[in-house]
C-alpha positions as a Markdown table, in Angstrom:
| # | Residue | x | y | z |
|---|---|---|---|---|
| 1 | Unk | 80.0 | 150.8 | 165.1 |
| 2 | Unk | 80.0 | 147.1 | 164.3 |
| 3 | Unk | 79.5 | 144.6 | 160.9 |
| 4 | Unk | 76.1 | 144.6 | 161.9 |
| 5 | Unk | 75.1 | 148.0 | 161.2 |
| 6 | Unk | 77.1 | 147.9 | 158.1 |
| 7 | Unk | 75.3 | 145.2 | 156.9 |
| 8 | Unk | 71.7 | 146.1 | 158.2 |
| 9 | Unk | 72.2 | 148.8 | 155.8 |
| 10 | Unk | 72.4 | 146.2 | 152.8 |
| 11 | Unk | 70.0 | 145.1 | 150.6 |
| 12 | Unk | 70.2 | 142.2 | 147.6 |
| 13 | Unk | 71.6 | 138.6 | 147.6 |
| 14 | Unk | 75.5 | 137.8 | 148.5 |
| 15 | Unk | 77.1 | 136.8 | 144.9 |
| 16 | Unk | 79.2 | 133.3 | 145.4 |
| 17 | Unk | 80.8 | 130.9 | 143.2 |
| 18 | Unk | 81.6 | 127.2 | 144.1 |
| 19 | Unk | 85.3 | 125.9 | 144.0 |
| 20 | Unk | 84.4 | 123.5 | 140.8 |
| 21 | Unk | 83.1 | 126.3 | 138.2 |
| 22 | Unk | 85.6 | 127.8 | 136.1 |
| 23 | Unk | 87.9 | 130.9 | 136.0 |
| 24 | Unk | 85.3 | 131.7 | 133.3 |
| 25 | Unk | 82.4 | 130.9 | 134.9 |
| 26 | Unk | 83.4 | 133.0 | 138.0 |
| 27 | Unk | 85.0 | 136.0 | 136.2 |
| 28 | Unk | 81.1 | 136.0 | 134.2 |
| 29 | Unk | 79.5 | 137.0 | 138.0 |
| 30 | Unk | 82.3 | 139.4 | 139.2 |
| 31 | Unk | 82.4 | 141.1 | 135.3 |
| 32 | Unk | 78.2 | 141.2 | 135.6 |
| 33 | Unk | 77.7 | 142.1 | 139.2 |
| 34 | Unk | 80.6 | 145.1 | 138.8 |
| 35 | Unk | 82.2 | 143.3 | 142.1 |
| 36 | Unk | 85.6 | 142.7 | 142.6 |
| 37 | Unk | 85.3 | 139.5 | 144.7 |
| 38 | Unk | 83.1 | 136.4 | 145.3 |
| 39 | Unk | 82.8 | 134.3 | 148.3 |
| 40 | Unk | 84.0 | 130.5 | 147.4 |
| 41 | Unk | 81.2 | 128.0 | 148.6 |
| 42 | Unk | 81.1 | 124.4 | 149.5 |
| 43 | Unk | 77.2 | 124.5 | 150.7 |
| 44 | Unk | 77.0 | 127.0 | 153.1 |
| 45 | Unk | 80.5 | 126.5 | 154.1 |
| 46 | Unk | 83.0 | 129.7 | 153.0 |
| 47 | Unk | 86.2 | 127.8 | 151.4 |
| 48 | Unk | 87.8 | 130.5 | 149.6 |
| 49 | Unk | 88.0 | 134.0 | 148.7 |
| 50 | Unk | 88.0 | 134.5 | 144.4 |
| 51 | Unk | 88.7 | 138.2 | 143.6 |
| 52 | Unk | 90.0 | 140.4 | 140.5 |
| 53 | Unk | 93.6 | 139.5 | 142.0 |
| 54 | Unk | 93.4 | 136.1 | 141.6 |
| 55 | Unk | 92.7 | 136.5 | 138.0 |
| 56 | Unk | 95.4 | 138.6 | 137.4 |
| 57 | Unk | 97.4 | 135.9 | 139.0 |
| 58 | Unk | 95.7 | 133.1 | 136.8 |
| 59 | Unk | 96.4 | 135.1 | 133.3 |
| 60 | Unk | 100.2 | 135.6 | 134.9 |
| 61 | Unk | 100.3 | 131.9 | 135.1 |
| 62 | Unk | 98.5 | 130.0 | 132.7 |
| 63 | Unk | 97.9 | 132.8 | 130.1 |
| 64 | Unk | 94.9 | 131.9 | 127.7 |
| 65 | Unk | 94.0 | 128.7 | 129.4 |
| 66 | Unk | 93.6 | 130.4 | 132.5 |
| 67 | Unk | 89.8 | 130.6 | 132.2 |
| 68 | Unk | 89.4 | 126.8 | 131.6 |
| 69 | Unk | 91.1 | 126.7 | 135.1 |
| 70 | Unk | 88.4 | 126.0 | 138.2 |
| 71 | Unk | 88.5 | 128.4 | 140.6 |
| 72 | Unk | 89.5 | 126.0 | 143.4 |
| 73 | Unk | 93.0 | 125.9 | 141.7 |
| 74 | Unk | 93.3 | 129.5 | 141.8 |
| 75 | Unk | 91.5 | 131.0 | 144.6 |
| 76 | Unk | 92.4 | 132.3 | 148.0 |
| 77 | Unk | 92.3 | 129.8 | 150.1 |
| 78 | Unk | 93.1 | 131.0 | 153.6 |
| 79 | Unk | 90.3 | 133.1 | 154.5 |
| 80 | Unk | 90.0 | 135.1 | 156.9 |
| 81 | Unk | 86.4 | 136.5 | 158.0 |
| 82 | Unk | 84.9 | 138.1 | 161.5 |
| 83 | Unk | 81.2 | 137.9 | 162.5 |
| 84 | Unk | 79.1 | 140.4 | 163.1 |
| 85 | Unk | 79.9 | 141.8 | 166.3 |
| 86 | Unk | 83.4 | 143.2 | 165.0 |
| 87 | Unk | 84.1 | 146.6 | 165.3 |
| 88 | Unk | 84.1 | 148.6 | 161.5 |
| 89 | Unk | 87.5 | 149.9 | 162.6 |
| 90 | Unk | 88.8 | 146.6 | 163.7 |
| 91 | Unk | 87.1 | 145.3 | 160.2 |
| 92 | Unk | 89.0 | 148.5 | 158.8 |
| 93 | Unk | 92.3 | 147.6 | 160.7 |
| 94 | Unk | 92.3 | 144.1 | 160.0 |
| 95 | Unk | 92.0 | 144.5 | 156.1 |
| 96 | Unk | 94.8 | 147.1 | 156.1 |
| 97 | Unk | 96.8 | 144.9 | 157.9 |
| 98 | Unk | 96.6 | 141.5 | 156.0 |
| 99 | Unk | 96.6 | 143.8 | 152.2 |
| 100 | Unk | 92.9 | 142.6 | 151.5 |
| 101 | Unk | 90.0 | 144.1 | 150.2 |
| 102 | Unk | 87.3 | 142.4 | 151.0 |
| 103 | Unk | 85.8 | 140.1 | 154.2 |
| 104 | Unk | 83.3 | 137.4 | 155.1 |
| 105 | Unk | 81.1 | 137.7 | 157.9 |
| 106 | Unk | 80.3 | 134.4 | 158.9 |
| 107 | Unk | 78.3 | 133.2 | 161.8 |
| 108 | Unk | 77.8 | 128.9 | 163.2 |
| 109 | Unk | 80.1 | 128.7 | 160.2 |
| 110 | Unk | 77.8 | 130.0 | 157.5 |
| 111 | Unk | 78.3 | 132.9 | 155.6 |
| 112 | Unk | 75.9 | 136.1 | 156.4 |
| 113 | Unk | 77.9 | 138.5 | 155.1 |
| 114 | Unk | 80.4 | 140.2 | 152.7 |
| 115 | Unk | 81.8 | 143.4 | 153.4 |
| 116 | Unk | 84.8 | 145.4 | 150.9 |
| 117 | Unk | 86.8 | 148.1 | 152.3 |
| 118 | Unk | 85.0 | 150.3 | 150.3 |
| 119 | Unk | 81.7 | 149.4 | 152.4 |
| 120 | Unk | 83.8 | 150.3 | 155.9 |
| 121 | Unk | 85.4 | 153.4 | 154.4 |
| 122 | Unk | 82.1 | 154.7 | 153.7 |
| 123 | Unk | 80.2 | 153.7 | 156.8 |
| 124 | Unk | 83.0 | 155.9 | 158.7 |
| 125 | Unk | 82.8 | 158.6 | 156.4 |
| 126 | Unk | 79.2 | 158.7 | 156.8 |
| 127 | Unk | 79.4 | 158.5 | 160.5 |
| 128 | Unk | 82.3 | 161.4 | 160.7 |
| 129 | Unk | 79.8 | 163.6 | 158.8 |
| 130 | Unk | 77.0 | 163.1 | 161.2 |
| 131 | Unk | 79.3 | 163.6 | 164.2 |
| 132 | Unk | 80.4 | 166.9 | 163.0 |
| 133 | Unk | 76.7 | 167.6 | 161.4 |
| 134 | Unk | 75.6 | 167.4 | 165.2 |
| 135 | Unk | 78.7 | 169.2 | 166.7 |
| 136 | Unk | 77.8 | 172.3 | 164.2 |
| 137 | Unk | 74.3 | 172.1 | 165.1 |
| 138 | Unk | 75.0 | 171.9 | 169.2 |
| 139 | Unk | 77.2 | 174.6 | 168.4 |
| 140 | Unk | 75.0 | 177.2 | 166.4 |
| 141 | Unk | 71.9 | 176.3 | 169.0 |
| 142 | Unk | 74.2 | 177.6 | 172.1 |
C-alpha cells in the first residue's frame, strides 16, 4: 500500500497557488475547489504549503488586511513531502506525527502529487473492508 495506488486512484488537476498572489487570491481557489490546502509553486518547484491554518493565522495577525498579504509572507514554508513509493501508513504516520494534514508527493523535485489525510484514512478504510470482505467470504465457502 503505497502513494502510488492512492494517487492512481485520482483523477483532475492538482490546485496550486504561486508565493506572489495574494491571501485573497489564494483563499478564492481553496474557498472554490472546497480544499483545505494548496501547494505553493515557484515553476514546478514546491516552495510552500498554504492551507485553511495559515489563514486563520493571517486574520490573527493582520486582521482585515490580511487578504492584501501574499501568500509567501504567510505560508508554510518548511515542507515536508514523500514520493511515491512511501508506504500509506508511513504517509499516515508521518502526518500524525508532524500535526499536518496534508502532503506533497514530489518526484526529480517536481510535484506529482497531493495527498490529505483524509485521502490515506480512506484508502485504509477501504482496504480493511476488502480484507475482511474476503476473510468472510473464505470463511462461508469452507
Amino acid at each position: 500500500m503505497t502513494i502510488h495506488s492512492i494517487l492512481q486512484g485520482r483523477s483532475g488537476d492538482i490546485y496550486s497557488c504561486t508565493a506572489d498572489m495574494s491571501v485573497s487570491q489564494a483563499v478564492e481557489i481553496l474557498g472554490e475547489k472546497r480544499i483545505g490546502a494548496l501547494p505553493v509553486l515557484d515553476g514546478a518547484a514546491i516552495v510552500g504549503i498554504f492551507s485553511e491554518r495559515d489563514v486563520l493565522h493571517c486574520i490573527r495577525k493582520y486582521g482585515a488586511a490580511a487578504m492584501e498579504h501574499v501568500v509567501r509572507d504567510v505560508m508554510t514554508a518548511d515542507v515536508i513531502f514523500v514520493d511515491r513509493k512511501k508506504s500509506a501508513i508511513g504517509a499516515l504516520s508521518l502526518m500524525t506525527k508532524r500535526r499536518i494534514r496534508h502532503l506533497p508527493v514530489v518526484e526529480d523535485g517536481e510535484l506529482v502529487g497531493f495527498v490529505s489525510i483524509g485521502d490515506l484514512v480512506k484508502y485504509r478504510i477501504d482496504k480493511i473492508e476488502s480484507e475482511a470482505a474476503a476473510m468472510r467470504d473464505y470463511i462461508q465457502s469452507a
